[in-house]
C-alpha positions as CSV (number, residue, x, y, z in Angstrom):
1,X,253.0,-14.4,90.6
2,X,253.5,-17.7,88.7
3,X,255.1,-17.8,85.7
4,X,252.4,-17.0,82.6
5,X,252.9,-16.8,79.4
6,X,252.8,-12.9,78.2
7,X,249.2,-12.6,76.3
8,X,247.6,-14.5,79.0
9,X,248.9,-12.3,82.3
10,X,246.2,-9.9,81.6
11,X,244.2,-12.9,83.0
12,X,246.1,-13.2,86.3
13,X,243.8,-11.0,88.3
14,X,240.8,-13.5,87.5
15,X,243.3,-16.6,88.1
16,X,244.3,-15.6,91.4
17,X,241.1,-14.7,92.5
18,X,239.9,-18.4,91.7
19,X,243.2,-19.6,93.7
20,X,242.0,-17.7,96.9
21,X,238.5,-18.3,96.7
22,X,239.0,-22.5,96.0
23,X,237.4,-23.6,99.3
24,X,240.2,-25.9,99.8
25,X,242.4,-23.5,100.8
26,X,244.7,-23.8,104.3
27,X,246.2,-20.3,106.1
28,X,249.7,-20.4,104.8
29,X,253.0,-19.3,107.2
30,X,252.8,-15.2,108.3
31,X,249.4,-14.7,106.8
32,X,249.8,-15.7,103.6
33,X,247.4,-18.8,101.6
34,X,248.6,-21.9,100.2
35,X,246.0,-23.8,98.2
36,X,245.8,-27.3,99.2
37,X,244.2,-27.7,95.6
38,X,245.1,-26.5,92.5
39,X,241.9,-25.3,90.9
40,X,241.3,-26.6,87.1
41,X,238.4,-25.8,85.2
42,X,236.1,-28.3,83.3
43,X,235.6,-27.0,80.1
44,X,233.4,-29.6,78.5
45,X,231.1,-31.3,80.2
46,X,227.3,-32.8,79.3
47,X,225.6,-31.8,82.3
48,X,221.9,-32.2,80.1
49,X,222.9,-35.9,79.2
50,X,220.6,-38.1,81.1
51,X,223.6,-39.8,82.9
52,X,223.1,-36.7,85.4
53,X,219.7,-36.6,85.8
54,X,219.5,-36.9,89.6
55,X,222.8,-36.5,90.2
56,X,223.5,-32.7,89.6
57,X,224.0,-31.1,93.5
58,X,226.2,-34.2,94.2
59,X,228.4,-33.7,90.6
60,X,228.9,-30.0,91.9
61,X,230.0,-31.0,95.3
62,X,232.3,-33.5,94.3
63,X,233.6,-31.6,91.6
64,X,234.1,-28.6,93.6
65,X,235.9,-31.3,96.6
66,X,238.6,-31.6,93.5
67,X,239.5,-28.5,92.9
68,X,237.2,-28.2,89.7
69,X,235.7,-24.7,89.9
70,X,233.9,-24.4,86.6
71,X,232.1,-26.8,84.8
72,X,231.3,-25.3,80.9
73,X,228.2,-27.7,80.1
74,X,227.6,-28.2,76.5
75,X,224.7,-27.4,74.4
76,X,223.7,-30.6,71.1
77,X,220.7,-29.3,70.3
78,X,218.3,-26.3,71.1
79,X,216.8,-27.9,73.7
80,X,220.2,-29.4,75.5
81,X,221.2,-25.8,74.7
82,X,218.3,-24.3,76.7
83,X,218.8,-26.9,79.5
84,X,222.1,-25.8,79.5
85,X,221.3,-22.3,80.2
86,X,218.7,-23.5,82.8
87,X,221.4,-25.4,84.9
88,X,223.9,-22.4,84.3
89,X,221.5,-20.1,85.8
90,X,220.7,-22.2,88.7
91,X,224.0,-23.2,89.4
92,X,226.8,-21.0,89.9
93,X,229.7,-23.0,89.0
94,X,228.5,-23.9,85.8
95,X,228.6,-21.8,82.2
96,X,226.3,-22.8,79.1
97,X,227.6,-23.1,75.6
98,X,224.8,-23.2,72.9
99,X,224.7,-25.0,69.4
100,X,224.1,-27.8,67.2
101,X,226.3,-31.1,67.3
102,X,227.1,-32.5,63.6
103,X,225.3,-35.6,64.6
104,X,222.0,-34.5,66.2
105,X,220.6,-32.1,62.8
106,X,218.2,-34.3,62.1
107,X,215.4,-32.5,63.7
108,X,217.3,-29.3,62.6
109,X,215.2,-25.8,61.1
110,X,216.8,-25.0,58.0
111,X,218.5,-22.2,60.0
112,X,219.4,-22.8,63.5
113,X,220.8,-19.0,63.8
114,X,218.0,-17.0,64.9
115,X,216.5,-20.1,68.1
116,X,220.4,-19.6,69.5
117,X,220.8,-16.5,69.1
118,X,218.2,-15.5,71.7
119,X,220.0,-17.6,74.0
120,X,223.3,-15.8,73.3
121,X,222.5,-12.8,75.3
122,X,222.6,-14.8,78.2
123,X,225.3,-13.7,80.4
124,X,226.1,-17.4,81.2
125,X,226.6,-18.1,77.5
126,X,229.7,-18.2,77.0
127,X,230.5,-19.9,73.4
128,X,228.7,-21.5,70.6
129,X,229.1,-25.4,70.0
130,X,229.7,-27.9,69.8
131,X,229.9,-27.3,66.5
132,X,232.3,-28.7,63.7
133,X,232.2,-31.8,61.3
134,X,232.2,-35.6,62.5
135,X,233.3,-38.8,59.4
136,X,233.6,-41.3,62.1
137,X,229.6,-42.6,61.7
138,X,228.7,-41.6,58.0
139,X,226.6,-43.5,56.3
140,X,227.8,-46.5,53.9
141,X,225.6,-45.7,51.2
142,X,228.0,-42.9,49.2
143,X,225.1,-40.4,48.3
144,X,223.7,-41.0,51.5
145,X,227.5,-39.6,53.4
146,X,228.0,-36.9,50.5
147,X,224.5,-35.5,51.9
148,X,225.2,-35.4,55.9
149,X,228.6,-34.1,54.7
150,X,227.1,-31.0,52.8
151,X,224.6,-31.0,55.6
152,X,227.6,-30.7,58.5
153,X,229.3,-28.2,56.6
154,X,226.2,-25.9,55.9
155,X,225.1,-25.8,60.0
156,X,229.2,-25.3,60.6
157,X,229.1,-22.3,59.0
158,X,226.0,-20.7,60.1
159,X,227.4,-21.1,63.9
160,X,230.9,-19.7,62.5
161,X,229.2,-17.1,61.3
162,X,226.5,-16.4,64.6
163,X,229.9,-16.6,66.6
164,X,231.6,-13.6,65.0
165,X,228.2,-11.8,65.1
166,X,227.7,-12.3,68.7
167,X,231.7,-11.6,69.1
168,X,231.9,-15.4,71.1
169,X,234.4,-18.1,69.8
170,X,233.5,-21.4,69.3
171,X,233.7,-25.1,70.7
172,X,235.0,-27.2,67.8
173,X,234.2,-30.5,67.7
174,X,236.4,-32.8,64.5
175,X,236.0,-36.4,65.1
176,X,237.7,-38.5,62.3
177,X,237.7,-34.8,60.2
178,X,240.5,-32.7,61.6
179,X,241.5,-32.0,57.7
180,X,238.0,-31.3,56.6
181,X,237.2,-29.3,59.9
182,X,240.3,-26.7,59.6
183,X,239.5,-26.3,55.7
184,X,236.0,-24.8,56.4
185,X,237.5,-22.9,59.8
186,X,240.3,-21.6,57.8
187,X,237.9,-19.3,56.3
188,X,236.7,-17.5,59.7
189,X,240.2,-17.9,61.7
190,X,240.6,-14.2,61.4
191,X,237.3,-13.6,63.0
192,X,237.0,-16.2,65.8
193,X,238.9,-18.8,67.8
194,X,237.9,-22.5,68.4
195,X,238.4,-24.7,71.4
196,X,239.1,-27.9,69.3
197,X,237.8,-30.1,71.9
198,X,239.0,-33.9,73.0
199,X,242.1,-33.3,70.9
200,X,243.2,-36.9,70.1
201,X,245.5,-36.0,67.1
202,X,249.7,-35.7,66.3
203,X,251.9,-33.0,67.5
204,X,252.2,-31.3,64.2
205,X,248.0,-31.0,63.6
206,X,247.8,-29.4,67.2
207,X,250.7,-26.8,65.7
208,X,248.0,-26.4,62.8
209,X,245.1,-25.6,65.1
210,X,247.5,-23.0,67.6
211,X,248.7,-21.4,64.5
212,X,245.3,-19.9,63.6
213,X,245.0,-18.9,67.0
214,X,242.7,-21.2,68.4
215,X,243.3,-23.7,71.5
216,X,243.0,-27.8,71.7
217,X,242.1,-29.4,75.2
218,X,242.5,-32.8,76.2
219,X,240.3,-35.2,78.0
220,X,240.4,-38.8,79.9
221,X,242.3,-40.0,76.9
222,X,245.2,-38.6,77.3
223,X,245.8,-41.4,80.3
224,X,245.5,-44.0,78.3
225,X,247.8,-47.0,77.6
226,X,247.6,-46.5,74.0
227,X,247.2,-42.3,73.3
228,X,251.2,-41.6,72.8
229,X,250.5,-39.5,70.0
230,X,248.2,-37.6,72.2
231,X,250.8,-36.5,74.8
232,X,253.0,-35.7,72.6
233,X,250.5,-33.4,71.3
234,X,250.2,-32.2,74.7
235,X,253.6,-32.1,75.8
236,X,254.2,-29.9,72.7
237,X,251.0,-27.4,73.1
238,X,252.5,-24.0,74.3
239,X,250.9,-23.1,77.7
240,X,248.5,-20.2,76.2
241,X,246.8,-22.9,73.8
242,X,246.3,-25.7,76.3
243,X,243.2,-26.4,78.3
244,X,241.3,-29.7,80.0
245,X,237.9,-31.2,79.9
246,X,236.0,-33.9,80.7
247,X,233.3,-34.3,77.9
248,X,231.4,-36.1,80.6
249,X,229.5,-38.3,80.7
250,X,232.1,-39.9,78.2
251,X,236.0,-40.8,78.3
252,X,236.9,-41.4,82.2
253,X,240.3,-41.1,82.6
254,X,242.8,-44.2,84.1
255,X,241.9,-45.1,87.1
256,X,238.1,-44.8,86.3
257,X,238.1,-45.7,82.5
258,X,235.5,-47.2,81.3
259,X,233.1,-45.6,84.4
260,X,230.8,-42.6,83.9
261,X,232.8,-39.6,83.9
262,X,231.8,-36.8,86.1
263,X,233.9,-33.0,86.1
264,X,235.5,-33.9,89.5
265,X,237.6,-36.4,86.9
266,X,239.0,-33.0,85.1
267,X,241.9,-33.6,88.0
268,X,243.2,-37.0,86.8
269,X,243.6,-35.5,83.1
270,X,245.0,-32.5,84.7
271,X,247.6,-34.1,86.6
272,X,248.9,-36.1,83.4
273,X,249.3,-32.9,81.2
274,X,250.9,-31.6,83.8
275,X,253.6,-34.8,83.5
276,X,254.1,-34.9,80.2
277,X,254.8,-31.2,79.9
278,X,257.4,-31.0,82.8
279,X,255.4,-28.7,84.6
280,X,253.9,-27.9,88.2
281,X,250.1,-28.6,88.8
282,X,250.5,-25.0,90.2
283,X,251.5,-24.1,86.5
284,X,249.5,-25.9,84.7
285,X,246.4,-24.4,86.6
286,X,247.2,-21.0,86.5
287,X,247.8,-21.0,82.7
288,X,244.8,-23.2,81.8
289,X,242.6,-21.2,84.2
290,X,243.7,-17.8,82.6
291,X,243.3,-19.7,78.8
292,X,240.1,-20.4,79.4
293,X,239.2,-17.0,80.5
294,X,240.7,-15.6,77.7
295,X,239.0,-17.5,75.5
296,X,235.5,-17.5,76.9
297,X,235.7,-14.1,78.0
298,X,232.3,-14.4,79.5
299,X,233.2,-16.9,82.0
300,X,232.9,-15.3,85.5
C-alpha cells in the first residue's frame, strides 16, 4: 500500500480500486499490475460551458487517455446545475455539483434553497457550489459594490446552510476575497468542509483554510512563470488537504496556457504539485484520489 496519511487510509479501498480499473494499465512481473498512468481526478471542471458543446465524448476519451478518471462538472446557475446533473447521468465518469456562482445572481429567486435542493438527492450530486464571495469585478459605483456585496454574502449562506442540511460540503469559490470568504465560512466550519477551489493565495492563508478542516486545490496556475507564492502554498499543503482541478474551460496549464482547457490537462498541474512537494506521481495520486473521496463522499 502506498504511503497515506492516517485519516485518509480509510479511502484506500476506493483508491486502489481506481488504480486497477485505469484502462491504462500493463500486466506487471508474476501477476501483479503496474499502472502505466497514475490516475488523478478532475475536480472542477465546466463541462455546461459552451466551450464543450460538441466536444463532450471526445473530452471523456482524452481525459480518460491521461489518466483523469473523474471529471466533477460544476453547477453556476440552476440551469448549469441541471445540465450538470444531465451530463453526470449520461456519463459515467463525470459527478455534478449544484449551486449558485457569486457572479451569475442576477436572475437569482430570492431563495435558491428549495430549486437545488431537489437536485441534491441525486446520487451524482456530490457537493454544492460554486459558492463563495468574488471583489475582483465589483462595481465602481460604492453603493452599487456594498449591494452585490450583501447580496454574495446572503446566497453564501443559504448554500452553507442547504450543505449542512443535505450533510454535503461545499465548493468554495474566493476570488480577490479570501479574508471576506473565511469570515462568513468561519461561522459553519464546524458543520461542513469547503474545497477552496483555484487556490492562488500564500502559504500561511492555505494553513488558514486546512485549519478549519477544509481542503484547497490547485489549477493550471500553479505552472506558471509568475505563481511562486502558489507553490509554495502547495508545497506546504499537507497530503490530506491537497487536491487538483482544471476549472476548464479556463486556466490551461504551461505548455497549453492560454488554449482552452479540457480535464485531460488535470495531468500537467498534477505533475507540478507533485515537484514542488518532493513527492511521487504515485503519491500524489493516491492521496489526492482518497481526498477527494473523503470529501465528496458521494463520488463513486
Amino acid at each position: 500500500m502506498l504511503l497515506l496519511p492516517r485519516n485518509l487510509q480509510p479511502f484506500w479501498p476506493a483508491v486502489k480500486g481506481e488504480i486497477f480499473r485505469n484502462p491504462a494499465i500493463a500486466p506487471g512481473p508474476r501477476g501483479g499490475h503496474t499502472p502505466c498512468v497514475e490516475p488523478f481526478y478532475d475536480t472542477h471542471a465546466h463541462l455546461t460551458f459552451p466551450d464543450f458543446a460538441d466536444d463532450i465524448p471526445g473530452l471523456i476519451d482524452r481525459a480518460e487517455e491521461a489518466g483523469i478518471t473523474r471529471i466533477i462538472t460544476i453547477g453556476t446557475d440552476l440551469e448549469s446545475s441541471q445540465r450538470a446533473v444531465a451530463m453526470a447521468e449520461a456519463h459515467a465518469p463525470v459527478y455534478a455539483v449544484v449551486g449558485w456562482h457569486p457572479n451569475d445572481l442576477d436572475p437569482a429567486p430570492d431563495d435558491v434553497r428549495p430549486e437545488l435542493r431537489e437536485l441534491c438527492g441525486h446520487p451524482k450530486v456530490v457537493a454544492i457550489g460554486e459558492t463563495g464571495i468574488d471583489y475582483f469585478r465589483l462595481p465602481k459605483d460604492e453603493a452599487a459594490a456594498k449591494t452585490l456585496k450583501v447580496r454574495q454574502e446572503k446566497y453564501f449562506r443559504h448554500q452553507l446552510e442547504l450543505a449542512i442540511e443535505q450533510n454535503l460540503n461545499v465548493v468554495v469559490h474566493q476570488r480577490a476575497a479570501l479574508e471576506a470568504t473565511l469570515e462568513i465560512f468561519e461561522e459553519y466550519a464546524d458543520q461542513v468542509r469547503g474545497q477552496f477551489h483555484c487556490f492562488v493565495d500564500d502559504a500561511p492563508a492555505m494553513r488558514r483554510v486546512v485549519e478549519l478542516g477544509s481542503v484547497v486545490s490547485f489549477t493550471g496556475i500553479i505552472t506558471f512563470k509568475n505563481a511562486e507564492e502558489v507553490r509554495e502554498a502547495a508545497a506546504a499543503v499537507p497530503m490530506e488537504a491537497v487536491m487538483v482541478e482544471t476549472d476548464s474551460p479556463f486556466l490551461a496549464p504551461m505548455p497549453h496556457r492560454g488554449k482552452r482547457c479540457e480535464p485531460a490537462y488535470t495531468r500537467h498541474t498534477a505533475e507540478k504539485v507533485a515537484e514542488v512537494k518532493g513527492v511521487s506521481l504515485a503519491e500524489l495520486s493516491a492521496a489526492t484520489c482518497a481526498t477527494a473521496h473523503a470529501f465528496f463522499p458521494k463520488l463513486g
